[in-house]
C-alpha positions in Angstrom: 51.4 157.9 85.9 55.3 158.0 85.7 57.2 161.7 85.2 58.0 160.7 81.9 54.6 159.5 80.4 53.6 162.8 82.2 56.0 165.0 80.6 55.4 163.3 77.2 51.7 164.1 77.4 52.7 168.0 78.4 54.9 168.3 75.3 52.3 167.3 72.9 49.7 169.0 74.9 52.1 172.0 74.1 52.6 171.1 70.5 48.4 171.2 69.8 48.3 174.1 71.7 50.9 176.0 69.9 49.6 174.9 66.1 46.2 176.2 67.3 47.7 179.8 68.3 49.3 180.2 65.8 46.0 181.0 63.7 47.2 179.3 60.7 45.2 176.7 58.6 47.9 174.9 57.0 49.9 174.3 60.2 46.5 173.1 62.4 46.0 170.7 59.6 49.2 169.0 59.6 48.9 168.8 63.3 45.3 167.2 63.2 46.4 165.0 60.2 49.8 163.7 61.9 47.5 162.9 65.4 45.1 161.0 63.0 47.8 159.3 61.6 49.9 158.2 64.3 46.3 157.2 66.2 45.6 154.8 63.6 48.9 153.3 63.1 48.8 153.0 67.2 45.6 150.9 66.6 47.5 149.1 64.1 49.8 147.6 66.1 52.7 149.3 63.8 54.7 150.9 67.0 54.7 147.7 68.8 56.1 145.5 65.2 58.6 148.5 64.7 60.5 148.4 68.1 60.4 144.5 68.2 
């Protein structure tokens, strides 16, 4: 794994970690629905057609 995929993975490792500490339901929510999101998209193929 390269130092950037690595740091990548830290950062939203961070981001998950801070919605969840922060105790509050609306802000965990987002988080879980934007991964969900971007997950299925990924599946999609949408990334790969937008930076074409």
């Amino acid at each position: 794994m390269s130092l950037t995929s690595l740091l990548f993975r830290l950062a939203r490792l961070s981001a998950d970690t801070k919605a969840i500490s922060s105790g509050k339901p609306g802000r965990i929510g987002r988080r879980a629905k934007n991964k969900i999101a971007g997950r299925l998209l990924g599946r999609a193929g949408i990334w790969r057609r937008l930076w074409k």
